[in-house]
N, C-alpha and C positions, 0 to 999 in steps of 0.2 A: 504494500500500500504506500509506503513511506520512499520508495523506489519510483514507483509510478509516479507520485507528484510533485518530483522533482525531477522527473523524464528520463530517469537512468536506469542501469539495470542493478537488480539484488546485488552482482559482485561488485559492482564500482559504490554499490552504495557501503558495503561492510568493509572494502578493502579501506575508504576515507575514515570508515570510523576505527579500523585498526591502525588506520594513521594520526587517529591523533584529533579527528576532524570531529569539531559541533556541529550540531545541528544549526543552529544561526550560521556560521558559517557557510553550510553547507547550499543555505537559501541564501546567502547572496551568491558564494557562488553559481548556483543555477537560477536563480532571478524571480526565487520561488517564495512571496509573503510567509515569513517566518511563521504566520498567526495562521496560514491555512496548515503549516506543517504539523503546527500542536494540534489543530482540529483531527486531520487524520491520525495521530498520535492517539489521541484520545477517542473520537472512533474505534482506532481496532484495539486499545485496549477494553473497553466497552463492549466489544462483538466477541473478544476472547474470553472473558469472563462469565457474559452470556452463553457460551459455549459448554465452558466448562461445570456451568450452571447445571444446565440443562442436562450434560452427561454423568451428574450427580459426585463430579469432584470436586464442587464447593456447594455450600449452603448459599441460601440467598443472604443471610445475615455478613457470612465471610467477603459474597462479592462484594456487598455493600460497604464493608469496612473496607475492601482493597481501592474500590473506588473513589470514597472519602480520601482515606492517604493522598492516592493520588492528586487529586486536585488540591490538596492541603501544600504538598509537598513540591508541583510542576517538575519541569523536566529540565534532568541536569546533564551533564554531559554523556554522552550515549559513544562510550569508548570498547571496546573490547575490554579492558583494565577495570571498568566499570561491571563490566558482565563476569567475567571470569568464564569459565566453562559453564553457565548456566543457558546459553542458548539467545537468542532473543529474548531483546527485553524492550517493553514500551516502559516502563518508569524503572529507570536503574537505583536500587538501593531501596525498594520500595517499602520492604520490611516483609515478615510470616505475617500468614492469613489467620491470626489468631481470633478467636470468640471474646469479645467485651463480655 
C-alpha cells in the first residue's frame, strides 16, 4: 500500500528504509503529501487488525487498545533497526497487545 503511493515498488520501498530512509523523506523525495502517506499508514494498519480480528487473533478490546496507541503515539521512523526481525510494521515500537 505504502509502495503504491508513492509509485514504487515493495523492494525500493524496504531497501530506503534499510537505508536509513523516513518516511517524510521518503515523500518529498517522490513528491508524495506526507499527510496522505500516514493516511494509508493508518489505513492498512486498521485493515490489518480488522483482519486479525476477524480471524480470532485478537479481541476487539486488544485491537482497540492497538489502535489507541497508535494514534497516541504517530509514526516514527520506519527503519529496519526499528523493526528488527519482526517483519513489517505500520507503527514501529508500538508496544504488546495487552488487556486494560
Amino acid at each position: 500500500m505504502l509502495a503504491d503511493a508513492l509509485g514504487i515498488s515493495q523492494e525500493t520501498l524496504e531497501e530506503a528504509f534499510e537505508q536509513g530512509k523516513t518516511l517524510s523523506t521518503l515523500a518529498e523525495t517522490y513528491n508524495v503529501d506526507f499527510e496522505t502517506l500516514l493516511a494509508v499508514m493508518e489505513d492498512a494498519h486498521e485493515q490489518a487488525l480488522a483482519e486479525a480480528f476477524a480471524a480470532g487473533d485478537l479481541t476487539q478490546q486488544q485491537a482497540e487498545w492497538m489502535l489507541e496507541r497508535a494514534s497516541v503515539r504517530g509514526v516514527g521512523r520506519m527503519t529496519t533497526a526499528n523493526r528488527g526481525n519482526r517483519g513489517p510494521a505500520f507503527m514501529p515500537g508500538a508496544g504488546d497487545c495487552r488487556s486494560e
